[in-house]
PLY file of the C-alpha trace (Angstrom):
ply
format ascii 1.0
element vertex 161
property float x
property float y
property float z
element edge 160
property int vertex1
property int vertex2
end_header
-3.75 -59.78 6.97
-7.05 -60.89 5.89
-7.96 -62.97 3.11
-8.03 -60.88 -0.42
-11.44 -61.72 -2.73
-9.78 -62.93 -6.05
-11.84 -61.03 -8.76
-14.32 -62.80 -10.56
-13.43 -63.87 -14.15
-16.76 -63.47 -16.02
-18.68 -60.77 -15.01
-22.42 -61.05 -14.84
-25.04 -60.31 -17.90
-28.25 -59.55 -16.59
-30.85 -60.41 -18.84
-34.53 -58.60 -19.34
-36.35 -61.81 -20.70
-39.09 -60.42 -19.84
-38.95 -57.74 -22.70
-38.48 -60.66 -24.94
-42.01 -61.81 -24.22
-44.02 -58.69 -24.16
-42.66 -56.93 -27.62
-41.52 -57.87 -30.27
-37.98 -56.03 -30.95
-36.61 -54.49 -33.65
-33.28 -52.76 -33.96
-31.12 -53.68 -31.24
-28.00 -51.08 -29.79
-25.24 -51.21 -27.57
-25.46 -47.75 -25.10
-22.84 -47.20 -22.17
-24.50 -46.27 -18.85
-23.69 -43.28 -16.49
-23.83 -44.97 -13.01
-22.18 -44.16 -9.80
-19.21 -45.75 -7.91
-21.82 -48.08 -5.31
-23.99 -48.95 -8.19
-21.38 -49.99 -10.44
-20.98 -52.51 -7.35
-24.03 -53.82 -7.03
-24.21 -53.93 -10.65
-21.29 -56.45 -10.30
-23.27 -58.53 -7.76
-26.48 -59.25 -9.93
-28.22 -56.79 -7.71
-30.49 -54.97 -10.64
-33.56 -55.08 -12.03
-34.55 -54.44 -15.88
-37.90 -55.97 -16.27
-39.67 -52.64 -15.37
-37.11 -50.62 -17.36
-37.82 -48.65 -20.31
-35.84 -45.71 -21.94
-36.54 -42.31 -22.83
-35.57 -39.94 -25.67
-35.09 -36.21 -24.44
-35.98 -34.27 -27.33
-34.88 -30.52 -25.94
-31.03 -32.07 -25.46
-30.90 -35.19 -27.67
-30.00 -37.67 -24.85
-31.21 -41.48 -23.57
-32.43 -41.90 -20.65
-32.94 -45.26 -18.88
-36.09 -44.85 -16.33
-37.86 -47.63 -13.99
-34.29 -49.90 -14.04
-33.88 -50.81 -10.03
-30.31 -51.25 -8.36
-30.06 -52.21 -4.84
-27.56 -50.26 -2.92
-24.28 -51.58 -2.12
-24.47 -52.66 1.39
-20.52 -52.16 2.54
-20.94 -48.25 0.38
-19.61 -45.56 2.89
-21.60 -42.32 3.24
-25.68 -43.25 3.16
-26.41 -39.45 2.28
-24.53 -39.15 -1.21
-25.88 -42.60 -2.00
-28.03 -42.01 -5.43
-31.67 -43.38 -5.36
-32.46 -47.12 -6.56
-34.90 -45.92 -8.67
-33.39 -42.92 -10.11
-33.03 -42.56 -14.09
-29.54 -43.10 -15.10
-28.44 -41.22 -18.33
-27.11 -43.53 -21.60
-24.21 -43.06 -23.85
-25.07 -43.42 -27.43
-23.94 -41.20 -30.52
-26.42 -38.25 -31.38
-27.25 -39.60 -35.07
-28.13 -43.41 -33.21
-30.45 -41.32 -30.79
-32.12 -39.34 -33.32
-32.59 -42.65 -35.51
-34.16 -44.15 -32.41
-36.33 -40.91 -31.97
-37.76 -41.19 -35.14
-38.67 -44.92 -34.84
-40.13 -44.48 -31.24
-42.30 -41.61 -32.68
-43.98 -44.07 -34.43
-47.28 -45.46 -32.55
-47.15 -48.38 -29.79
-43.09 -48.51 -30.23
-41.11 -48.57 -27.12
-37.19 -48.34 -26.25
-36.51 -51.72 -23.52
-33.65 -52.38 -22.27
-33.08 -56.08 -23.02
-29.27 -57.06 -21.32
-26.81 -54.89 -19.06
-22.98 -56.78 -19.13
-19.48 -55.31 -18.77
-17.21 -54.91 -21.62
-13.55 -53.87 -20.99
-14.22 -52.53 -17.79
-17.45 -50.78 -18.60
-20.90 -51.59 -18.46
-22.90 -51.93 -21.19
-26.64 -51.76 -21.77
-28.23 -53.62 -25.33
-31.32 -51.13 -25.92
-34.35 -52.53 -28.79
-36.90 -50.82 -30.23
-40.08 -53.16 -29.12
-43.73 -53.15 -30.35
-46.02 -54.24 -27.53
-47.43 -57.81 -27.89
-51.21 -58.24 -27.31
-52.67 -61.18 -25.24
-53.26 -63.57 -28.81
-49.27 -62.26 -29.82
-47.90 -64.05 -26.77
-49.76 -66.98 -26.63
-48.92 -67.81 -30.20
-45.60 -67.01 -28.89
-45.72 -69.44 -26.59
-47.36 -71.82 -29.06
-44.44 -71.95 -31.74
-41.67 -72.23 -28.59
-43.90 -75.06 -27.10
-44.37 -76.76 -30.41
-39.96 -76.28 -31.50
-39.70 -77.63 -28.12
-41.62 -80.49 -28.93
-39.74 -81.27 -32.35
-36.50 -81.04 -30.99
-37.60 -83.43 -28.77
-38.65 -86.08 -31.32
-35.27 -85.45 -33.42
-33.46 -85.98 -30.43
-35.49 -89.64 -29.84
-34.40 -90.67 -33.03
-31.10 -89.79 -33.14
0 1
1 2
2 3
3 4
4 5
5 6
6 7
7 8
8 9
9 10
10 11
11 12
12 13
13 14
14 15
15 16
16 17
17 18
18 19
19 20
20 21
21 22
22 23
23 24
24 25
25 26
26 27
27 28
28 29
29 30
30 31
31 32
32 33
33 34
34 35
35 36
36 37
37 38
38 39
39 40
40 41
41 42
42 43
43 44
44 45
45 46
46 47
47 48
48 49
49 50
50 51
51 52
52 53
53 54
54 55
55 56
56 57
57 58
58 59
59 60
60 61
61 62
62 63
63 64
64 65
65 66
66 67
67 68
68 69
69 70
70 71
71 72
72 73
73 74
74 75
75 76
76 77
77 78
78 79
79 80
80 81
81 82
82 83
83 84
84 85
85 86
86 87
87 88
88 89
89 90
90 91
91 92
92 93
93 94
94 95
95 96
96 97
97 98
98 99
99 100
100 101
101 102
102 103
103 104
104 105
105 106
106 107
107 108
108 109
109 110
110 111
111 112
112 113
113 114
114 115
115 116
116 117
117 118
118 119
119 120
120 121
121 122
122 123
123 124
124 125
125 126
126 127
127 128
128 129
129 130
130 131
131 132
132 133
133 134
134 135
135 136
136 137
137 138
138 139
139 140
140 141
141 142
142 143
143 144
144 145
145 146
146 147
147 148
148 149
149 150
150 151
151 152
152 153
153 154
154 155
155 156
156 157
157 158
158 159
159 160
């Protein structure tokens, strides 16, 4: 007999703090995510990318779609043929009245749909979607500015504590 992998307790959250950085987000939602039986896997070992990600709206049928999100294939995955492409886009779960709000807000100019955090919730995974404005150049150095200059009070609260 061999030895039997106890399952992991707390599944992983992968984060996109990159989206954090270059826009500024708005209204934040929680989508479920079509993916296949391997990815779902590698999903589970931290083996995904979001910081290219971004999300469609398909007008014609009303649906999400998450494009430019990479997952490595699952190594020990039988059958190399039906395995789906890294890159492929996966299709989100959302209500249709939450996808036509988001429609409208994307139509607006320079607003983007970013995936910000994928995590499992009862046994499924989850993707956190935001509305995002792009950032300029001056945006994210004052960005950086304010965290660098928090950073700096905390620091002298702490002192004289």
């Amino acid at each position: 007999m061999g030895m039997r992998k106890e399952p992991s307790t707390t599944t992983p959250t992968i984060e996109n703090r990159r989206a954090r950085f270059d826009y500024s987000i708005g209204d934040t939602l929680e989508v479920g995510i079509v993916l296949a039986g391997p990815e779902v896997k590698s999903v589970r070992d931290s083996k995904i990318s979001l910081a290219e990600g971004y999300v469609r709206v398909e007008e014609a049928t009303l649906s999400l779609w998450l494009h430019g999100a990479t997952i490595m294939e699952y190594g020990p995955a039988a059958g190399a043929a039906r395995r789906p492409k890294t890159d492929r886009a996966r299709k989100l779960l959302a209500h249709r009245r939450e996808i036509a709000k988001l429609a409208r807000q994307v139509d607006q100019k320079g607003m983007t749909i970013v995936p910000l955090k994928l995590y499992f919730k009862n046994g499924y995974a989850k993707l956190l979607i935001g509305v995002g404005k792009g950032r300029s150049k001056s945006d994210k150095r004052s960005v950086i500015g304010q965290r660098e200059a928090k950073r700096d009070i905390d620091r002298a609260m702490s002192r004289r504590a």
